[in-house]
C-alpha positions as CSV (number, residue, x, y, z in Angstrom):
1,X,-236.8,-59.7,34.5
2,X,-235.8,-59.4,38.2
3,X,-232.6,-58.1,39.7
4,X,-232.2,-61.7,41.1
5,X,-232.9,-63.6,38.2
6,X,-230.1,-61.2,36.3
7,X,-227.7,-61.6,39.2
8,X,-228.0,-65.7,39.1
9,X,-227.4,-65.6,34.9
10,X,-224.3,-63.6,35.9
11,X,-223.4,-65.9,38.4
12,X,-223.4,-68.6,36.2
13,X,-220.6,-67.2,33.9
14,X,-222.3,-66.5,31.1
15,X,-221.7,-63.6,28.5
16,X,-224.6,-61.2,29.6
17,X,-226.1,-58.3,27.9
18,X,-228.4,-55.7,30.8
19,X,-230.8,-53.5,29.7
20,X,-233.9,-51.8,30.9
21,X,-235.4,-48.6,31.4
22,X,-233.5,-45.6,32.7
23,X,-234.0,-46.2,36.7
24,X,-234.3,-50.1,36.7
25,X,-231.2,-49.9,38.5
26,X,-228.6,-51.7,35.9
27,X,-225.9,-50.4,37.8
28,X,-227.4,-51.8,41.3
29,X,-227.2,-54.7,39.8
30,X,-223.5,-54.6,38.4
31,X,-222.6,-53.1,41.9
32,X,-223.9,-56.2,43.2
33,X,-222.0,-58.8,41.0
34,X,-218.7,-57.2,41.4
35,X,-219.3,-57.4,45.2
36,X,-219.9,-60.9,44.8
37,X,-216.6,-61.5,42.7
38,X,-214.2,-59.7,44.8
39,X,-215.4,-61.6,47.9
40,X,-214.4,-64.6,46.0
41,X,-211.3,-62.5,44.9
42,X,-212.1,-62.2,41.7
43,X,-211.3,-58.6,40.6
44,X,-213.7,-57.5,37.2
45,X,-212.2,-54.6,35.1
46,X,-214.8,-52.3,34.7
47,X,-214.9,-49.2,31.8
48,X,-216.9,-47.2,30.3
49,X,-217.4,-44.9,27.3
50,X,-216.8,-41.6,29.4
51,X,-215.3,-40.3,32.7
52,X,-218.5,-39.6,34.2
53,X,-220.3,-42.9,33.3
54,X,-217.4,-45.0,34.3
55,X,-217.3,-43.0,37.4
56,X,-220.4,-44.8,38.7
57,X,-219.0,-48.3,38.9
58,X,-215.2,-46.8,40.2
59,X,-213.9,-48.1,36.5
60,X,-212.3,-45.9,33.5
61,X,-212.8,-45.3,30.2
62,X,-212.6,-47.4,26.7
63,X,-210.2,-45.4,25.6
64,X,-207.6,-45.5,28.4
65,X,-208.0,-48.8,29.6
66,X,-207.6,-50.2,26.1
67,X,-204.6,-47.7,25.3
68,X,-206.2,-46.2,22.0
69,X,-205.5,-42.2,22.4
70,X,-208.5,-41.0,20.4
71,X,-209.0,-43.8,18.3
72,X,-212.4,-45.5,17.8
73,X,-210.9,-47.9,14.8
74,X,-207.7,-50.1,14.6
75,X,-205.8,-52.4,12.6
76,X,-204.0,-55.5,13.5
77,X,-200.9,-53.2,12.5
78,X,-201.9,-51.1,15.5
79,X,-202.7,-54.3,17.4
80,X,-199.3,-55.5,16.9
81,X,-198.0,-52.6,18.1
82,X,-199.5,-52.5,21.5
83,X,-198.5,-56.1,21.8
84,X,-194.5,-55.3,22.3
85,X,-195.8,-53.0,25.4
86,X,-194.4,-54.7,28.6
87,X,-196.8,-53.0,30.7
88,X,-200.2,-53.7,28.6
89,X,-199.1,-57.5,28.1
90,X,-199.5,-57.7,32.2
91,X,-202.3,-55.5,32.2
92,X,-204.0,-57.7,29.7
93,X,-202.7,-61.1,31.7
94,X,-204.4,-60.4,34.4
95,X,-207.8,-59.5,32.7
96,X,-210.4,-62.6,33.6
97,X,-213.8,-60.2,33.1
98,X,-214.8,-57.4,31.7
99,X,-217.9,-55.0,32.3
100,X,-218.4,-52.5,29.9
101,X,-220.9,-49.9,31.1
102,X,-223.2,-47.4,29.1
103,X,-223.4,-49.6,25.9
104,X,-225.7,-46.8,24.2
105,X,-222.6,-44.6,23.5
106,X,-220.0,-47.1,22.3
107,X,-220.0,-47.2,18.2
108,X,-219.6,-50.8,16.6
109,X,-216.0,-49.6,15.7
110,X,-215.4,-48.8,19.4
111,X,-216.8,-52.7,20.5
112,X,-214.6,-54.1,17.9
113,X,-211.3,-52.7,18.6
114,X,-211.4,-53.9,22.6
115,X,-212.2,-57.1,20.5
116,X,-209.5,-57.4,18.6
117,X,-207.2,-56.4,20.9
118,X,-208.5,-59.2,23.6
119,X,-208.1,-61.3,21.2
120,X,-204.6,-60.7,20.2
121,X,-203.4,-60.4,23.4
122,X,-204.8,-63.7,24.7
123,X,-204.0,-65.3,21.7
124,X,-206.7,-67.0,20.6
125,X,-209.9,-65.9,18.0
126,X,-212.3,-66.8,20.8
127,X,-214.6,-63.3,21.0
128,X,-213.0,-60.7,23.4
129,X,-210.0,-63.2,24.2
130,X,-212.3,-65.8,25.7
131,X,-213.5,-63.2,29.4
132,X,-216.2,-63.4,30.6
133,X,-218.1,-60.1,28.9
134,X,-220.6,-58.3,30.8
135,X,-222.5,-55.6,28.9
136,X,-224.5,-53.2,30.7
137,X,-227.0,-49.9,28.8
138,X,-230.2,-48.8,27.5
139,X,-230.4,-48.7,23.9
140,X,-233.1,-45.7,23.8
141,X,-230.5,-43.7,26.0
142,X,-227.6,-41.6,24.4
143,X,-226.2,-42.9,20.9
144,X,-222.7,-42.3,20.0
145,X,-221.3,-39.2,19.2
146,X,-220.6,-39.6,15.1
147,X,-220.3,-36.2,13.4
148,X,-221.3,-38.1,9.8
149,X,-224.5,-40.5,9.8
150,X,-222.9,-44.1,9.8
151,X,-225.1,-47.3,8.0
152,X,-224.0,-49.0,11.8
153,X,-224.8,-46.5,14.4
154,X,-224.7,-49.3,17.8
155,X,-222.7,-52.0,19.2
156,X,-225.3,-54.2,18.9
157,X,-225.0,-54.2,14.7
158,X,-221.2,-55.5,15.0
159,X,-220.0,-58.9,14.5
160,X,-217.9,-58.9,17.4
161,X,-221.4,-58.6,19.8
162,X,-222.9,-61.0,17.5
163,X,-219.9,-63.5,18.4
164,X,-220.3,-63.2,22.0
165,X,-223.6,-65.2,22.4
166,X,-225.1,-62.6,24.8
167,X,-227.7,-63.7,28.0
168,X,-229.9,-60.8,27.9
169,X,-231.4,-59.6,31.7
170,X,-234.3,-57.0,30.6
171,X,-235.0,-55.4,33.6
172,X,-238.1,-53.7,34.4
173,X,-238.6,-52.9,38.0
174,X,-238.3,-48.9,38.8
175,X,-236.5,-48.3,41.5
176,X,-235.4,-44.0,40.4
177,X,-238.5,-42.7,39.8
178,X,-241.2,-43.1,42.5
179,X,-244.0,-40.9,40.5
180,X,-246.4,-43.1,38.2
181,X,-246.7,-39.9,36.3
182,X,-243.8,-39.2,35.1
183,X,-242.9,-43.4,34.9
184,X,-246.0,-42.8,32.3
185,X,-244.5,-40.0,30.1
186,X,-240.4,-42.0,30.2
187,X,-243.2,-45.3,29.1
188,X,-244.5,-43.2,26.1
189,X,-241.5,-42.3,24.7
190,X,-240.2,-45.6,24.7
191,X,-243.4,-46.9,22.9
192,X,-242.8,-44.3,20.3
193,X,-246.1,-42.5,21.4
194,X,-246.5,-39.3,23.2
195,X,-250.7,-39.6,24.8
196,X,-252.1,-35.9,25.8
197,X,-252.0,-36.8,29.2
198,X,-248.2,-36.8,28.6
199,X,-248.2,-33.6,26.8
200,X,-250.1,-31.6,29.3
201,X,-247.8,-32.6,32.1
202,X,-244.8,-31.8,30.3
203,X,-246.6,-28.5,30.0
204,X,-247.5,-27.6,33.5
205,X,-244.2,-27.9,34.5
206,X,-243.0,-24.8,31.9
207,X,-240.7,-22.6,33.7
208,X,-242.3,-24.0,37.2
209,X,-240.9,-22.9,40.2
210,X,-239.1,-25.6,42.2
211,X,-238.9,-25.8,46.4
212,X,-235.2,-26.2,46.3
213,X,-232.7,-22.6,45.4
214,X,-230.0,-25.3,43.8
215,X,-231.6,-27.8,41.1
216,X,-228.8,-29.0,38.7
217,X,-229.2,-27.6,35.3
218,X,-229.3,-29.3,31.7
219,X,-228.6,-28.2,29.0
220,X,-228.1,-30.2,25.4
221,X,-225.0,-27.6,24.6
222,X,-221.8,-26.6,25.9
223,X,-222.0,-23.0,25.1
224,X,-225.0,-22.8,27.6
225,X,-223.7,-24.5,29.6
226,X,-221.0,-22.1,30.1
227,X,-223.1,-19.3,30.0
228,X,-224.6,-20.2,33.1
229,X,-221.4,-21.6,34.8
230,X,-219.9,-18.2,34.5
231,X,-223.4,-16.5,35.5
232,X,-223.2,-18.2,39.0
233,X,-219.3,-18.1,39.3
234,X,-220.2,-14.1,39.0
235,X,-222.5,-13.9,42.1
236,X,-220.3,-15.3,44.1
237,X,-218.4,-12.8,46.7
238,X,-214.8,-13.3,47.0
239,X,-211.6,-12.7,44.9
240,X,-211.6,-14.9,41.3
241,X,-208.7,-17.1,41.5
242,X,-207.2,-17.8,37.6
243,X,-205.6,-21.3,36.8
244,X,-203.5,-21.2,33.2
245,X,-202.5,-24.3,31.7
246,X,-198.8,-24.8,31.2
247,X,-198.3,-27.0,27.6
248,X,-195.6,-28.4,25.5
249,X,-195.4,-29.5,21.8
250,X,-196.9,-28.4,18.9
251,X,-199.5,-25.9,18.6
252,X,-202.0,-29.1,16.5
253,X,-201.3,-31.0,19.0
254,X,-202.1,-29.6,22.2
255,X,-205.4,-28.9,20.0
256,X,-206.1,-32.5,19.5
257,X,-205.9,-32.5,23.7
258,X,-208.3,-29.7,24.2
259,X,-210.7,-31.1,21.6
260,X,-210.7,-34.8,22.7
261,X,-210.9,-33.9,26.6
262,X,-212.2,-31.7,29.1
263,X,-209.6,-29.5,29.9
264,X,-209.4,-25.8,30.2
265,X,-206.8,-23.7,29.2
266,X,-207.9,-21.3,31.7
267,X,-210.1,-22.1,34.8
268,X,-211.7,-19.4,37.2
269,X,-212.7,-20.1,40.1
270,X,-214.2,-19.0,43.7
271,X,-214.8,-19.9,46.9
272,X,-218.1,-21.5,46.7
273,X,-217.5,-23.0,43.4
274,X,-219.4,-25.9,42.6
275,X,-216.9,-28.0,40.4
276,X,-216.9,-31.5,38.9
277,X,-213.5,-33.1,38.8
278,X,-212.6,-34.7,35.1
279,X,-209.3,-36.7,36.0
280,X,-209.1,-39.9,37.4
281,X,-206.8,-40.3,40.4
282,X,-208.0,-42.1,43.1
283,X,-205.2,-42.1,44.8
284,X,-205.8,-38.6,45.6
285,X,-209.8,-39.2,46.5
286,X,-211.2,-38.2,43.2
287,X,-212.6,-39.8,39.8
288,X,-213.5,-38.3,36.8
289,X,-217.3,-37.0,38.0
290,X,-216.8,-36.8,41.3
291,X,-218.6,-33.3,42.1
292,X,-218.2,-31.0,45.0
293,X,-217.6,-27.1,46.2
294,X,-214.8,-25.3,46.6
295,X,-214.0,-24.7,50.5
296,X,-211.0,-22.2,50.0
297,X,-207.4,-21.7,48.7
298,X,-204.2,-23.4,50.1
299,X,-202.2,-19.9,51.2
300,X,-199.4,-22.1,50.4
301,X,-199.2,-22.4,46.6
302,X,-202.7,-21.3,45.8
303,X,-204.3,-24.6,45.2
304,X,-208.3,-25.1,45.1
305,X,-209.2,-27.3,48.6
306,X,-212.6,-29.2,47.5
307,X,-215.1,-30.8,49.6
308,X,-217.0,-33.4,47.3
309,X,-220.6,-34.7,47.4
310,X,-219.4,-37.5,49.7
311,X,-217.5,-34.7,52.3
312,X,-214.1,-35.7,51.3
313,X,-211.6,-32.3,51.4
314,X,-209.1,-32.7,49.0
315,X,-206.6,-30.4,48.0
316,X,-205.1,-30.2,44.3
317,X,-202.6,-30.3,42.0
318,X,-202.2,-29.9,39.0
319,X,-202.9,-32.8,36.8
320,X,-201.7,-34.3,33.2
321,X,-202.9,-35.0,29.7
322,X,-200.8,-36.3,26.9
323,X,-200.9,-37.3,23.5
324,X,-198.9,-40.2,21.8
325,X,-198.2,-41.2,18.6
326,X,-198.8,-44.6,17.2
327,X,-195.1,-45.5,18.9
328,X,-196.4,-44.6,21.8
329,X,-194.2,-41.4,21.8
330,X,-195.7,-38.4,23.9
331,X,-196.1,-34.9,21.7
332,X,-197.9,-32.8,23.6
333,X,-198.4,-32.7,26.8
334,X,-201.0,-30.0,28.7
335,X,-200.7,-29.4,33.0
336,X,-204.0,-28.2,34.7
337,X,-206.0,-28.4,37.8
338,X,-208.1,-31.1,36.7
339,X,-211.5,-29.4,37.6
340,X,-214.9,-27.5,35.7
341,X,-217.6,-25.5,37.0
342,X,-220.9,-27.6,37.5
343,X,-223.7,-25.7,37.9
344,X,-224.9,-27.0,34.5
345,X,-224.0,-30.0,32.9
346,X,-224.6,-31.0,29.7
347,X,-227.2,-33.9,29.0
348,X,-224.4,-35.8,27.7
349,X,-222.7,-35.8,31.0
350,X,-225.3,-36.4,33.2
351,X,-226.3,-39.8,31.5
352,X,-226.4,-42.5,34.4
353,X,-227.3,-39.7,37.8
354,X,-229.7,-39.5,39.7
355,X,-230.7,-36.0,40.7
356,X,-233.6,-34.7,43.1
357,X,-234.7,-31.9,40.8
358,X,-233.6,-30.4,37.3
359,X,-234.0,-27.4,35.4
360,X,-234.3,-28.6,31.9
361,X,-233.5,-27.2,28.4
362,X,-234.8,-28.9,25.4
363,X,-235.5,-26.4,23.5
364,X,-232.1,-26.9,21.5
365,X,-232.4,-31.3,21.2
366,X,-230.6,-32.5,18.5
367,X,-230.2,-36.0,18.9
368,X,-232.4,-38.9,19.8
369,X,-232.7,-40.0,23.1
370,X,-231.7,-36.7,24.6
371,X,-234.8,-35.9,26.4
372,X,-235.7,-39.4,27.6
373,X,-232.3,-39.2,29.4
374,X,-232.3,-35.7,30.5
375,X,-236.2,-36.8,32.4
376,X,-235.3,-40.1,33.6
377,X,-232.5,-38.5,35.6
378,X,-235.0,-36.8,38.4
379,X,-237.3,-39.5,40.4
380,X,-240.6,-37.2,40.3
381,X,-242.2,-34.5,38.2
382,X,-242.4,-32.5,41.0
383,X,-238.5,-32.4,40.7
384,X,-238.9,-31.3,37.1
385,X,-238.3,-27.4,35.8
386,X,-238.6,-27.3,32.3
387,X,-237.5,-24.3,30.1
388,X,-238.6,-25.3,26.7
389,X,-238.7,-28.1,24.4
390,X,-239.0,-28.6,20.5
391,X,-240.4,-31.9,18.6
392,X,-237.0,-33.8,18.8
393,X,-237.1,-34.0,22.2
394,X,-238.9,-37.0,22.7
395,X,-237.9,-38.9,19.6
396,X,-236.2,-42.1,20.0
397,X,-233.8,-43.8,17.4
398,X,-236.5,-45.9,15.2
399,X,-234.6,-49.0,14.5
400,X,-234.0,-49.3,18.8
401,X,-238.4,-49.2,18.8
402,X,-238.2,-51.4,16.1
403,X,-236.0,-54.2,17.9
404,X,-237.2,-53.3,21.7
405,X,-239.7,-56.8,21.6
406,X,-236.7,-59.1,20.2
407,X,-234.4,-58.0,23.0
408,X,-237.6,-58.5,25.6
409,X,-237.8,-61.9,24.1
410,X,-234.4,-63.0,24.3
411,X,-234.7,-61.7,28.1
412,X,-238.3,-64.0,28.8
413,X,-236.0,-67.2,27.3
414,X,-233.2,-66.4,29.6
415,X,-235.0,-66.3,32.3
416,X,-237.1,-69.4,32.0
417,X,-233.5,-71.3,31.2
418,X,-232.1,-69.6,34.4
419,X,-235.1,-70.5,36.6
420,X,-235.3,-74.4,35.1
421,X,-232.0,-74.7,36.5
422,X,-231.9,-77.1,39.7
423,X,-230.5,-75.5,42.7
424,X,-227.2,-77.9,42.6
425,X,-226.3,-77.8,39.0
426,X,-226.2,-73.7,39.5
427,X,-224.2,-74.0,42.3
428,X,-221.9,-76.1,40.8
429,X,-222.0,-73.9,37.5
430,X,-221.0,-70.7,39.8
431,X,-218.2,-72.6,41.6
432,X,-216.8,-73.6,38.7
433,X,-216.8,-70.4,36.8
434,X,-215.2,-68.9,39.8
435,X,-212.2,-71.4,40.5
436,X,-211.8,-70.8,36.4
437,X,-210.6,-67.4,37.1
438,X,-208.8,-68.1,39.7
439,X,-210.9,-67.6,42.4
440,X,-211.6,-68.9,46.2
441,X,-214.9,-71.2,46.5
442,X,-214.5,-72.4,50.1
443,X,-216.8,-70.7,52.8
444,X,-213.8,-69.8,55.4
445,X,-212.0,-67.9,52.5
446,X,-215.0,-66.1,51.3
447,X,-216.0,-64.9,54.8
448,X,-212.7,-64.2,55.7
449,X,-212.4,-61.9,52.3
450,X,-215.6,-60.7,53.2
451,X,-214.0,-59.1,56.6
452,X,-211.2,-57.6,54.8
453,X,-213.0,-56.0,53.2
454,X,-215.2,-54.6,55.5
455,X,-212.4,-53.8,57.3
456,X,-211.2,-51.7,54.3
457,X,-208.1,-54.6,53.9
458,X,-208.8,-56.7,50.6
459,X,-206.9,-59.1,49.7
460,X,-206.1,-57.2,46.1
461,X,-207.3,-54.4,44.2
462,X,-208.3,-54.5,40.6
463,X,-207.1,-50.7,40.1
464,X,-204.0,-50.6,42.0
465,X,-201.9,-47.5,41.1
466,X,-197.9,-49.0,39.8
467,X,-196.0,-48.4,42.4
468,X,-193.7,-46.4,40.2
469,X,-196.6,-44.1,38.9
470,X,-196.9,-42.6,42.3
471,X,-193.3,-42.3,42.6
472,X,-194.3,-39.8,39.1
473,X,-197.0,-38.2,40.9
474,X,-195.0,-36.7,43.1
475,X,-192.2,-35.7,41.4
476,X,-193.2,-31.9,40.8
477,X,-193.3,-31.8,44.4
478,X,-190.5,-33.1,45.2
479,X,-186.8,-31.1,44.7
480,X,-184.4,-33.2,45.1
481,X,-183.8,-37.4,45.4
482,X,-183.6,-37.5,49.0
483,X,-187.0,-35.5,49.0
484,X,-188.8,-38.0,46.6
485,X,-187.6,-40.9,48.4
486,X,-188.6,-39.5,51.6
487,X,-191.5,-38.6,50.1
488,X,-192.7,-41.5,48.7
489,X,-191.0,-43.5,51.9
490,X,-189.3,-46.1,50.0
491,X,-185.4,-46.4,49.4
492,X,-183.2,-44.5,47.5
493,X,-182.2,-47.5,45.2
494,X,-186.0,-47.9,45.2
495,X,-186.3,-44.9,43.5
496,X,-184.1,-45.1,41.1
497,X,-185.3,-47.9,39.6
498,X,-188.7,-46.1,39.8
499,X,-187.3,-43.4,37.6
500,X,-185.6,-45.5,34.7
501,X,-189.0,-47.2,34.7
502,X,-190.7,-43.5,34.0
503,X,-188.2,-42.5,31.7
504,X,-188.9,-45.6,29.8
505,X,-192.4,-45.5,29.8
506,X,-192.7,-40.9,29.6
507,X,-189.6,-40.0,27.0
508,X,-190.4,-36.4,27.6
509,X,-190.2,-36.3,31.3
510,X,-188.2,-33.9,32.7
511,X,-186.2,-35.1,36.0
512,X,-183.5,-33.0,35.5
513,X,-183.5,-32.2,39.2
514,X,-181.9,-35.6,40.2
515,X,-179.0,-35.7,37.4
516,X,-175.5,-36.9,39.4
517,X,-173.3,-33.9,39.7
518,X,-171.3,-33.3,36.4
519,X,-168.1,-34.5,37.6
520,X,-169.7,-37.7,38.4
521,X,-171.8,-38.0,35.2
522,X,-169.2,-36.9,33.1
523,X,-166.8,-39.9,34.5
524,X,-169.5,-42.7,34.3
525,X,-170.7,-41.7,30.8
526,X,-166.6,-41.8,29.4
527,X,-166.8,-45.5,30.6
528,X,-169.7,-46.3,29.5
529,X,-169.3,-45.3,25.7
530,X,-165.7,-47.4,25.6
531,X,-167.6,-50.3,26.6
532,X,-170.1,-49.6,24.4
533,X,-167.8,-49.5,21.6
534,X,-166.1,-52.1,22.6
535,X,-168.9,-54.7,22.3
536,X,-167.8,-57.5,24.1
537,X,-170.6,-59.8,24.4
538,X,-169.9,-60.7,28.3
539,X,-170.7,-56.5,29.2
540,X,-173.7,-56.9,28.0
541,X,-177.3,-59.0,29.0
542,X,-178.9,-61.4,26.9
543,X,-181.7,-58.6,25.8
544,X,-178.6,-56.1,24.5
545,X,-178.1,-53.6,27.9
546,X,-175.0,-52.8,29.3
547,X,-173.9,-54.4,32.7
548,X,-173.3,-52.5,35.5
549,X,-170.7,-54.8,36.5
550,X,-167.9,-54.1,34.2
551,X,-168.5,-50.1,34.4
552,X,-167.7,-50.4,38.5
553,X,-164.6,-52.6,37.5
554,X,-163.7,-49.4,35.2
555,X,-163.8,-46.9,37.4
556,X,-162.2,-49.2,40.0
557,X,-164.9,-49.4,42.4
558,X,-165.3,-45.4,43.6
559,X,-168.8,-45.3,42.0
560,X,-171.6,-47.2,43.6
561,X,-174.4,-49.6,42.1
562,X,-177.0,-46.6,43.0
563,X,-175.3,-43.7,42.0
564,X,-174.2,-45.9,38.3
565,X,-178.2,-46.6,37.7
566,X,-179.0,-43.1,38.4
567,X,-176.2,-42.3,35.7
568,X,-177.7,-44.6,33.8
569,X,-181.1,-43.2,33.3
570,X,-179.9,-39.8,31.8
571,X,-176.8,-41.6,29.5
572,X,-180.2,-43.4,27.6
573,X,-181.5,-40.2,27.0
């Protein structure tokens, strides 16, 4: 199937599975439709197994977006649960369409748990709480990680994809690799069949010499690949700079974070340094993947200053990852600067680039599909230095051969229902699909959202930071209340309300810094526990909490509304 043919069955509304080849340009395509949406102001939510692979489409993972910690399985117990959280239930309201990128790596436990929790949320058993569910990947690609062989190994096997009715858009124009040769060995392993012509390619380009000093390196393991991080952080000249973590809770906890992220506990690093980034905060200019080198130290507090791929300089800070329990309680909590050496990647990683040359390691492949990723990432064999191989390499996952022609079928009857489609009844399907979720049809609007965003003004943003979560962000840097509220340029009341919010949502959160003087506390808190005792149903709102009204009265109106919520916050504690 063509690109345009996949874009129209998109258009339409229709659940839609894409698939294709490694290089067919799946997330071109996906690129394409979410342009098309957000003209229209429609605003897709887009995530994705891993950092990296949801860094390509500007989304975020599974994991966070769906508020599962390290989960892959739930129950409606745990459902439940999620369902008394304020901020999910708006999250959740405003979710009209869903991309999930990367397919390959989510388990069928994985794809039913967003299910499930669609479902609940939106209150009704249609599959994934009746959005529109676009599902992008390449079967023959990366499988998920399971450390015990499973009976269901893909999404595809669960009854949740089974309920969704899929389009699927096979796509088979190369648009990556630009070298029949090497189109002809990524062709063989997808057949199952390695020719000799294959072979003796793969062959001539043993431990070849490439024309460029810098190709990225892959490896299949992390403990090369940190080998050869630390080999080129070594040649550089300069002073080593040494980041420690800072962590609280218990020791099994912070564990659970180092083993279920990518976090150091210590990270050295050089001017020169090239680095990947593996936090998201685009706030600051950065995703999780977003690569670049190190361009020097702030001489104020020692930060790393980064210039990324894209020539953004960005300085940084040290970033946050915490573990809650299933009542949402945080118990561990680890501070870093949010950043890895990059020489080398693993395979795993690097599933979804595009690089101009690679020196590859399959000597070590484990899994299928490892070596049909780590080769479709570079668009000519010239671009290709390979270090070894062994007979895994090139193996693909058996039952995926065995179901390739039923998924190309499915994609030949889409595409002849797509294309026997008059040109007004699609139009008509596309406009209404769009005015379902809230979208503008009408040419003046969609041109005129069209220049916004051109102009870098859109009318909305499907990722838009809480306004009190960058009030949090800069709270380390930031001494005293007046600071943070000059800081973040809002008022002082502003803030305050900011901070009960981030005390309700971050229990463990120290802001210490802006307690009320003790005098004052002391006084407000008195007052406050007499009328707590007291009970008197008119002190208190409908939902149980203590007016502010009656605790002015008490302390005869010396103590203002601002300085009594501030109060507030810490009395909770």
């Amino acid at each position: 199937m063509k690109q345009n043919t996949a874009l129209n069955i998109l258009k339409s509304g229709k659940n839609v599975f894409i698939t294709g080849s490694a290089g067919t340009g799946k997330t071109y395509l996906l690129n394409l439709y979410t342009q098309y949406l957000k003209e229209r102001r429609v605003y897709p939510t887009i995530v994705a197994p891993t950092g990296i692979a949801a860094s390509h489409l500007g989304g975020q993972t599974i994991h966070s977006f769906f508020s599962l910690g390290i989960r892959e399985s739930i129950d409606d117990g745990y459902v439940e649960f999620l369902m008394e959280k304020k901020y999910l239930k708006t999250r959740f309201s405003k979710l009209k369409l869903l991309i999930i990128d990367e397919i390959s790596m989510v388990s069928p436990e994985l794809f039913s748990s967003m299910d499930m929790i669609l479902r609940g949320f939106k209150g009704t058993d249609a599959p994934f709480g009746g959005v529109q569910v676009v599902i992008s990947g390449d079967f023959f690609q990366l499988p998920p990680v399971s450390k015990v062989p499973k009976e269901k190994r893909f999404a595809w096997q669960s009854e949740a994809w089974k309920a969704l009715a899929l389009q699927t858009c096979y796509l088979q124009e190369k648009f990556r690799q630009d070298d029949e040769r090497l189109i002809g060995i990524l062709d063989d392993i997808r057949l199952g069949e390695i020719s000799p012509t294959s072979e003796s390619l793969l062959a001539s380009r043993h431990e070849k010499e490439l024309s460029t000093t810098t190709p990225t390196r892959l490896y299949t393991h992390n403990l090369d690949v940190d080998r050869i991080n630390q080999q080129e952080l070594e040649k550089l000249e300069g002073q080593a700079k040494v980041f420690t973590c800072e962590h609280k809770g218990s020791e099994k906890n912070i564990e659970k974070i180092f083993k279920s992220s990518l976090v150091l506990e210590t990270l050295t690093l050089k001017k020169g340094a090239v680095v990947i980034f593996i936090k998201n905060n685009a706030e600051a200019g950065y995703i999780n993947g977003t690569t670049g080198k190190v361009e020097s130290f702030s001489p104020i507090d020692n930060m790393p200053i980064v210039r990324t791929t894209e020539g953004k300089k960005i300085k940084l800070e040290p970033e946050d990852w915490s573990l809650e329990n299933d009542s949402g309680k945080v118990t561990a909590t680890v501070s870093q600067v949010p950043l890895r050496l990059a020489w080398a990647i693993t395979i795993h990683k690097s599933q979804g680039m595009t690089l101009d040359a690679a020196e590859i390691d399959l000597s070590k492949t484990f899994e299928s599909g490892q070596g049909y990723v780590a080769l479709s990432r570079i668009k000519n064999i010239e671009g290709l230095r390979l270090m070894g191989i062994n007979p895994m390499a090139l193996r693909v996952d058996p039952l995926i051969l065995h179901v390739d022609g039923r998924i190309k079928g499915a994609s030949d009857k889409a595409k002849e229902q797509s294309e026997s489609m008059s040109e007004e009844a699609f139009d008509s399907l596309c406009q209404k699909h769009i005015s379902s979720m809230g979208g503008v049809v009408e040419k003046e609007k969609i041109e005129e959202e069209r220049a916004n965003i051109k102009a870098g003004k859109p009318s909305h943003s499907a990722y838009v930071t809480p306004t009190h979560t960058k009030t949090k962000n800069l709270i380390a840097k930031s001494d005293t209340l007046i600071a943070l509220a000059t800081n973040r340029k809002l008022a002082k009341s502003t803030i305050i309300q900011h901070l009960a919010l981030i005390k309700e949502e971050d229990k463990e959160i120290d802001i210490n810094k802006y307690k009320p003087s003790e005098a004052l506390f002391d006084s407000v808190e008195t007052v406050v526990l007499k009328l707590m005792t007291k009970k008197l149903s008119e002190n208190f709102t409908e939902d149980g909490k203590l007016r502010l009204k009656p605790v002015h009265e008490a302390l005869d109106g010396k103590v203002g509304y601002d300085d009594l919520r501030l109060c507030m916050v810490f009395i909770d504690d």
